[in-house]
C-alpha positions in Angstrom: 209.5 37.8 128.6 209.8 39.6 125.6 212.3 42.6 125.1 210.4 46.4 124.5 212.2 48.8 123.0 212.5 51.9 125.1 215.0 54.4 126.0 216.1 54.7 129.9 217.9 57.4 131.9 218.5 56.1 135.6 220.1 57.9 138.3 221.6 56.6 141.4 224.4 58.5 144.0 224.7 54.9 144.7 226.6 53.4 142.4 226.7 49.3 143.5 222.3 50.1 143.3 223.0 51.9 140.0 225.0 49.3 138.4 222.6 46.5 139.6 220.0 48.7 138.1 221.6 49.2 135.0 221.8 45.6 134.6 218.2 44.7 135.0 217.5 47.4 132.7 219.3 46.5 130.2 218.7 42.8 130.5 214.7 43.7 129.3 215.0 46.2 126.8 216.8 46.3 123.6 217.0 50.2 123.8 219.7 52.4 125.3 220.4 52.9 129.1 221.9 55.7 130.4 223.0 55.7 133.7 224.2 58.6 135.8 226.1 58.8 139.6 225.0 62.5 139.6 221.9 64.6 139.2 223.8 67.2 137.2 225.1 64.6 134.4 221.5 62.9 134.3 220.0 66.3 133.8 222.4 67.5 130.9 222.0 64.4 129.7 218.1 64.9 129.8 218.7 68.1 128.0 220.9 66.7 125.3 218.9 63.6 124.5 215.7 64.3 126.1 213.6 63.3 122.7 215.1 60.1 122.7 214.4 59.5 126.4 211.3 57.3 127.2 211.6 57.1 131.2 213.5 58.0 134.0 214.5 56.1 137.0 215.9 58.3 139.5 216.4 57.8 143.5 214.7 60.1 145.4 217.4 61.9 147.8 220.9 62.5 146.1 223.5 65.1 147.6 223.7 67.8 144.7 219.9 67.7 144.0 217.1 65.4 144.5 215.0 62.7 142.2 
């Protein structure tokens, strides 16, 4: 499969699923991955790099504020 460029932000409270995630992610795209344990750090991140940002993977329920 051929790698795409594109630019991830994932979020996971769970961080074995977020590292596994992060690892598939970056294993099939030659852009950056971000990857977050908390909603608050995704979303400053989202607000500090949001033009750069192409998708967001983000669990659904998380303590501090949901997906």
């Amino acid at each position: 499969m051929n790698a795409k460029t594109i630019n991830i932000l994932a979020v996971d409270d769970d961080i074995v699923t977020l590292e596994l995630l992060s690892v598939v992610l970056e294993e099939y795209t030659t852009g950056q991955v971000w990857a977050f344990p908390k909603s608050t750090a995704a979303l400053k991140a989202l607000e500090n790099q949001g033009d750069s940002i192409d998708l967001v993977v983000s669990d659904l329920m998380m303590p501090e504020k949901d997906g």
